[in-house]
MARDO-555637 format. One record per atom (N, C-alpha, C, O, CB): x, y, z; residue in one letter. Coordinates in steps of 0.1 Angstrom, whole numbers, padded with zeros to 4 digits, always signed. Glycine has a CB too. Example, Ala and Ser with C-alpha at 12.3 -4.5 7.8 and 13.67 -1.06 7.14 Angstrom:
BEGIN
+0132-0057+0078A+0123-0045+0078A+0132-0033+0078A+0142-0033+0085A+0113-0045+0090A+0128-0022+0071S+0137-0011+0071S+0129+0000+0079S+0134+0011+0080S+0141-0006+0057S
END
This chain:
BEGIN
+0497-0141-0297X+0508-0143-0287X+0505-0156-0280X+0494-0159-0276X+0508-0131-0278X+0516-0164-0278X+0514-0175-0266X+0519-0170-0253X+0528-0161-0252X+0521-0189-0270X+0514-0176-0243X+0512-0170-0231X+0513-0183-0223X+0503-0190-0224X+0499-0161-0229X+0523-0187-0214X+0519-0198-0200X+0523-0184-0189X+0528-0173-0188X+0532-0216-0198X+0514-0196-0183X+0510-0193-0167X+0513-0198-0160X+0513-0210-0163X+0499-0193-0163X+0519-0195-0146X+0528-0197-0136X+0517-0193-0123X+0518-0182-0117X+0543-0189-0139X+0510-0200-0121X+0494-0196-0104X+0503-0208-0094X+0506-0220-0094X+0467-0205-0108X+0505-0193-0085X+0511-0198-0073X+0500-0197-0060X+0500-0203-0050X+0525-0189-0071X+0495-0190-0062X+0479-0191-0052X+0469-0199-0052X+0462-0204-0062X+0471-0181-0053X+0468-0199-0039X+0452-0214-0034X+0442-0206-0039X+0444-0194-0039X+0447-0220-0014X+0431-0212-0044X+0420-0205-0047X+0412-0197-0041X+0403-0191-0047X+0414-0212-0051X+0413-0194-0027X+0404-0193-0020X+0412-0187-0008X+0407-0183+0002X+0396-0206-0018X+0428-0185-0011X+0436-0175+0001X+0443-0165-0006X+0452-0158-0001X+0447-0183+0011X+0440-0162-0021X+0445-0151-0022X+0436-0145-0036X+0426-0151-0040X+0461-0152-0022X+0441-0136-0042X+0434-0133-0059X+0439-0138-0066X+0434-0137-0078X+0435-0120-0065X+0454-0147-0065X+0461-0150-0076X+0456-0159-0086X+0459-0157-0097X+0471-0153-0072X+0446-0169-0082X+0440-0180-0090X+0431-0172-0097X+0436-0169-0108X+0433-0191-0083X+0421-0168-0094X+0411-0156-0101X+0416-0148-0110X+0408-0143-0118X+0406-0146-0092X+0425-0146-0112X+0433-0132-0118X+0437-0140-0127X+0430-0138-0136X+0444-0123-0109X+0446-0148-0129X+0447-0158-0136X+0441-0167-0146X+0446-0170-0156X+0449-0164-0129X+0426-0170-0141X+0419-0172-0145X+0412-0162-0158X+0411-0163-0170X+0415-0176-0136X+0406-0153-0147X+0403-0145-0156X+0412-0138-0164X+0405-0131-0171X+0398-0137-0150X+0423-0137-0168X+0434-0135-0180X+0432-0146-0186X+0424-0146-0195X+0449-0133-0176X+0439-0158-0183X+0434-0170-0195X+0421-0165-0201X+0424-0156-0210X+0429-0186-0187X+0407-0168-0199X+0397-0162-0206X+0400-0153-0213X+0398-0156-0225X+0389-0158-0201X+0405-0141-0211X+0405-0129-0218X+0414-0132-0230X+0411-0130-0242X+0411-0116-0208X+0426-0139-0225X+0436-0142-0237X+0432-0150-0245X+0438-0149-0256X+0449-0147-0234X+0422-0160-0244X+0413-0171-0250X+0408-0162-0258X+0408-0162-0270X+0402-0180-0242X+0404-0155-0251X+0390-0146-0260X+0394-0137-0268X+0385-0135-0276X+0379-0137-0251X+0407-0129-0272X+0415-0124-0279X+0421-0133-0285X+0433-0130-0288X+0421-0117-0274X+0419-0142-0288X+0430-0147-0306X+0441-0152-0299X+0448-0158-0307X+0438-0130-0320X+0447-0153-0285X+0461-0156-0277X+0454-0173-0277X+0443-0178-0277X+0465-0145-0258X+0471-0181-0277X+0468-0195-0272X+0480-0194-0261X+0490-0187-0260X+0469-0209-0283X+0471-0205-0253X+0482-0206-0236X+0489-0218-0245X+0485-0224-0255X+0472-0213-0216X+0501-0219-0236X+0512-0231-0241X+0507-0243-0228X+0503-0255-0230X+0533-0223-0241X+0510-0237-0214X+0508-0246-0204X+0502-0233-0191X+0504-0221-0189X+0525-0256-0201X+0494-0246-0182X+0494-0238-0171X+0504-0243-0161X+0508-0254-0163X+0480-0238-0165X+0509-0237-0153X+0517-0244-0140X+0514-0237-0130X+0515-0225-0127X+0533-0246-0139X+0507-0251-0121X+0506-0246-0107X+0513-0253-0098X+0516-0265-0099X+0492-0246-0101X+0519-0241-0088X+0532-0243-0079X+0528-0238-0069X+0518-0229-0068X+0546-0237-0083X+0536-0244-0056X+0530-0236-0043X+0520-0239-0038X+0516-0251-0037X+0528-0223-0044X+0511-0226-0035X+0496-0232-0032X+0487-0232-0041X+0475-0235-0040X+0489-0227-0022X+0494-0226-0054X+0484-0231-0067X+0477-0244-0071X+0466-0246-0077X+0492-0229-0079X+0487-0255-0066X+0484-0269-0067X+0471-0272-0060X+0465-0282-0062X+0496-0279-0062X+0466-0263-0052X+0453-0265-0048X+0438-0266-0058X+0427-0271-0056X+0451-0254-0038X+0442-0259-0068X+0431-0255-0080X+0436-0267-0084X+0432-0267-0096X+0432-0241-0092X+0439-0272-0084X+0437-0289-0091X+0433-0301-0086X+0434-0312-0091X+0447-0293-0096X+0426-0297-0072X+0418-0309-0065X+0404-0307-0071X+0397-0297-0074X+0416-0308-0046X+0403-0320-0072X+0387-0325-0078X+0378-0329-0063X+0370-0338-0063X+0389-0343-0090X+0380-0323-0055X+0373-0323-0039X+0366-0310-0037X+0354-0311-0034X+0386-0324-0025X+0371-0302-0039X+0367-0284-0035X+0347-0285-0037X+0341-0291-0046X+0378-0268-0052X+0341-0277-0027X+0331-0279-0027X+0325-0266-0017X+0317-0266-0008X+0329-0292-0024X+0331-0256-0025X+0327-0241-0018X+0308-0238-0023X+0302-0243-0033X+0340-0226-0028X+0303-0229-0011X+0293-0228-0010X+0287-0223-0025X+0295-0216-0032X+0293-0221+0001X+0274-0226-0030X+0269-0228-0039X+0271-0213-0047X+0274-0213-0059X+0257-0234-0036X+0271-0200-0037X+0270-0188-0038X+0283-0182-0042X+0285-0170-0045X+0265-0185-0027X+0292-0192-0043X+0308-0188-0043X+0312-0196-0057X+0309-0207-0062X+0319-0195-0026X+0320-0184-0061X+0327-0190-0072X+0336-0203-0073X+0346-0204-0066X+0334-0182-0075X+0334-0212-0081X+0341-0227-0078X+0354-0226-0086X+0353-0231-0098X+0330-0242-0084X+0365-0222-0084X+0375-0216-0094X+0384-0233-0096X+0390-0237-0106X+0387-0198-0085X+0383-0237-0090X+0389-0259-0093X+0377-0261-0104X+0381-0263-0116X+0384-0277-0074X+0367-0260-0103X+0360-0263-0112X+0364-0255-0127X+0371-0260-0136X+0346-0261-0106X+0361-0244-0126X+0364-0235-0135X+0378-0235-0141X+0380-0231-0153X+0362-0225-0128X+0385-0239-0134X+0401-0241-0148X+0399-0252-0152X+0400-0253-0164X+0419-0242-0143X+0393-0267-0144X+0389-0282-0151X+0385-0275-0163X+0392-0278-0173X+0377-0293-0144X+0374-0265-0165X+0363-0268-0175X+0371-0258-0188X+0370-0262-0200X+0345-0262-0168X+0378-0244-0184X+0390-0241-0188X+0398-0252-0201X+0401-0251-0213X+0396-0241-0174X+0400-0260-0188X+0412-0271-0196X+0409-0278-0206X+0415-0279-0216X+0419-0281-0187X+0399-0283-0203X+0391-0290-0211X+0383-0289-0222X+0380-0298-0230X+0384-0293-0206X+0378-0270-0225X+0372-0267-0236X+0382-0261-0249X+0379-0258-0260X+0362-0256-0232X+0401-0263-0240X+0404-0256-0247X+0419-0267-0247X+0430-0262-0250X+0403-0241-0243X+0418-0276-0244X+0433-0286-0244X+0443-0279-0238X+0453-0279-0244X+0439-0291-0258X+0442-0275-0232X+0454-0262-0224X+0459-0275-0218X+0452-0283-0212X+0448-0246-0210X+0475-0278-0222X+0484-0287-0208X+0488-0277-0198X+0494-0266-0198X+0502-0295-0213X+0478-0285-0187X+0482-0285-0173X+0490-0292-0164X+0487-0303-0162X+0474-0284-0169X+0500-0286-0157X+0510-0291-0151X+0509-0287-0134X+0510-0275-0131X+0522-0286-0160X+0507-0297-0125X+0511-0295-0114X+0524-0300-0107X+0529-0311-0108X+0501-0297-0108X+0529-0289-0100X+0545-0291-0094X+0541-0303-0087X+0530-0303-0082X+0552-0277-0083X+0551-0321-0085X+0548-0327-0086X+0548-0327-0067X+0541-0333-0060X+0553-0334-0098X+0561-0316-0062X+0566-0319-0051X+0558-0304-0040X+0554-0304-0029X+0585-0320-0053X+0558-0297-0049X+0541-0290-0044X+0530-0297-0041X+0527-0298-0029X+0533-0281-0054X+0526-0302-0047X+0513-0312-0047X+0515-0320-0037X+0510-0318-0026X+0511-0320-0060X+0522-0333-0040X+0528-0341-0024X+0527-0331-0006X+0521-0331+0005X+0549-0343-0027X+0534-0325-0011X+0533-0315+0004X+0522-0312+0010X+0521-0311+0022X+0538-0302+0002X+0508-0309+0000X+0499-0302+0004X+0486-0313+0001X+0474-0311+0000X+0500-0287-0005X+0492-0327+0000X+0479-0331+0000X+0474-0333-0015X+0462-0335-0013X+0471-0322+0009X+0476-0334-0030X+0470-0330-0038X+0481-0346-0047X+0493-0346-0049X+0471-0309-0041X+0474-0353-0050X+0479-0365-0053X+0476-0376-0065X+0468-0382-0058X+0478-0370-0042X+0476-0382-0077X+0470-0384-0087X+0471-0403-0082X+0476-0408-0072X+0478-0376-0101X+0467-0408-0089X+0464-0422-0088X+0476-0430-0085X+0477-0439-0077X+0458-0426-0100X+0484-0426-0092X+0502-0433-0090X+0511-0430-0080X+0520-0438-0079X+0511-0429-0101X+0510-0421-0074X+0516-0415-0059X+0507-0423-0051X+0509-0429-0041X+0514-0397-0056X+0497-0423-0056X+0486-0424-0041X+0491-0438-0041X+0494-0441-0029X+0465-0421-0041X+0493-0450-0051X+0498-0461-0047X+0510-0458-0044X+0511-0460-0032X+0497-0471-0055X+0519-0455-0047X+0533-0452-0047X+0537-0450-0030X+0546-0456-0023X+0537-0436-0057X+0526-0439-0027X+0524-0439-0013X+0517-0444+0001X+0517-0440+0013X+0523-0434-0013X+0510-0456-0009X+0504-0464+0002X+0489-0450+0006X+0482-0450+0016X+0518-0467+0017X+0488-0447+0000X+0476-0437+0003X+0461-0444-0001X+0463-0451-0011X+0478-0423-0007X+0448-0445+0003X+0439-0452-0004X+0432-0448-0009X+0421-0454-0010X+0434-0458+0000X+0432-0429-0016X+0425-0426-0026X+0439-0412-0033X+0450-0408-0028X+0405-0421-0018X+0434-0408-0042X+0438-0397-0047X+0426-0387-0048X+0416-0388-0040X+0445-0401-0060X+0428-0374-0058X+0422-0359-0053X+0428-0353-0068X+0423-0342-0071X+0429-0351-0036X+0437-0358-0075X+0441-0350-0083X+0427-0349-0095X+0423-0360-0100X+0456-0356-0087X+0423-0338-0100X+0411-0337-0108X+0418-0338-0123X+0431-0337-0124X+0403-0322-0105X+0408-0341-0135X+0409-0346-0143X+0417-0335-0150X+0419-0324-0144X+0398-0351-0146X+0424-0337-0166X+0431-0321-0167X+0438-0321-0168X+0443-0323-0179X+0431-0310-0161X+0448-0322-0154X+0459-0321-0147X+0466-0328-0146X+0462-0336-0137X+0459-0319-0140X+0478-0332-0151X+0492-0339-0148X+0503-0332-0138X+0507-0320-0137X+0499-0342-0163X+0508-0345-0131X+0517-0341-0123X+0533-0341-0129X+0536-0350-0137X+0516-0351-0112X+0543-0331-0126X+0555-0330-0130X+0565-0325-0125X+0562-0324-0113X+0555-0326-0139X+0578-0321-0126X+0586-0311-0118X+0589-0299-0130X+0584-0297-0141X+0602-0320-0111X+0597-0293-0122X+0598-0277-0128X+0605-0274-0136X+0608-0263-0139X+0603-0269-0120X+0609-0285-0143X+0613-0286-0161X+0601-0283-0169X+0600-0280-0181X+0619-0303-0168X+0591-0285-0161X+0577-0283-0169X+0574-0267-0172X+0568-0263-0182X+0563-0291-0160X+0578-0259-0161X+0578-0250-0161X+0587-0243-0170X+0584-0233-0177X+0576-0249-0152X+0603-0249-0168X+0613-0240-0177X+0608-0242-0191X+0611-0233-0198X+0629-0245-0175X+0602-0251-0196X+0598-0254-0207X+0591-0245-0216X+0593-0239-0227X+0591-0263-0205X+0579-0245-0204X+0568-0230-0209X+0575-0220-0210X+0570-0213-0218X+0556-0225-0198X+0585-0214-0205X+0589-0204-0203X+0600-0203-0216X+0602-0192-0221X+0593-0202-0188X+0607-0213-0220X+0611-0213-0234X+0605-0213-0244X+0611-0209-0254X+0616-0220-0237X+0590-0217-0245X+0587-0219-0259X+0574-0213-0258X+0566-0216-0266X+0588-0234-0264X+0570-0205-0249X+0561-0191-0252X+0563-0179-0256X+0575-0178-0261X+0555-0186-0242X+0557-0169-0256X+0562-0157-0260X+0561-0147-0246X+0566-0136-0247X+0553-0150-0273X+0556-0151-0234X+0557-0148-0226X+0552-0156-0207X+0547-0166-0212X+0552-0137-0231X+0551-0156-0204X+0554-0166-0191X+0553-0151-0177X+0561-0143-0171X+0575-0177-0192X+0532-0154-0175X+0532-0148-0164X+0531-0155-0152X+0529-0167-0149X+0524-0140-0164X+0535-0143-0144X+0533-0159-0127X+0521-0147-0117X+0521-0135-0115X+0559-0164-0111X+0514-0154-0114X+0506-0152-0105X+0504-0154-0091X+0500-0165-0087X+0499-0154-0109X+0507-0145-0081X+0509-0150-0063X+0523-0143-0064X+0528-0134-0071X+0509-0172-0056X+0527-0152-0053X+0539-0150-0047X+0546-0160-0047X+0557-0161-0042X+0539-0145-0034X
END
């Protein structure tokens, strides 16, 4: 089965990133391929390359990078989520006169065609949060 994901939770204010996560894995680990991830809302937070929770705590930014990376999963962050909250890739940040970006490696920025996308050409499209 293909499967995108729709994480609308910050890592660290709700279960939704975790939960998420841990399904990706599981569906990895069963024979399933993800089509795309999309994070919207305060999901776009799991995609700062900044996060630096205590050593004792699960690093869940880290953990979808490494995610993304062992497994070419396209990741998509909402482009106007992201803006809002601070979460910004190299070309905004000039675009906006900003003098660094935060967006972690992985992750591309987009709008929510990215998402109708996934949701056409998977076999199913969960969303996680609110």
């Amino acid at each position: 089965m293909i499967f995108s994901l729709a994480i609308y939770g910050a890592p660290y204010s709700s279960q939704a990133s975790d939960s998420a996560y841990r399904f990706a894995t599981a569906a990895l680990a069963g024979g399933h391929s993800i089509y795309r991830l999309f994070f919207y809302a305060d999901g776009v937070h799991n995609a700062t390359r900044l996060a630096a929770p205590p050593q004792d705590e699960n690093n869940l930014p880290r953990a979808w990078r490494q995610l993304i990376e062992a497994h070419a999963i396209d990741s998509v962050v909402c482009i106007a989520s992201a803006l809002r909250r601070g979460i910004i890739n190299g070309e905004e940040a000039e675009r906006y006169g900003c003098d660094a970006d935060n967006l972690a490696g992985g992750f591309e920025v987009s709008g929510l065609g990215q998402l109708l996308d996934a949701a056409v050409r998977c076999d199913r499209l969960i969303t996680f949060g609110d």
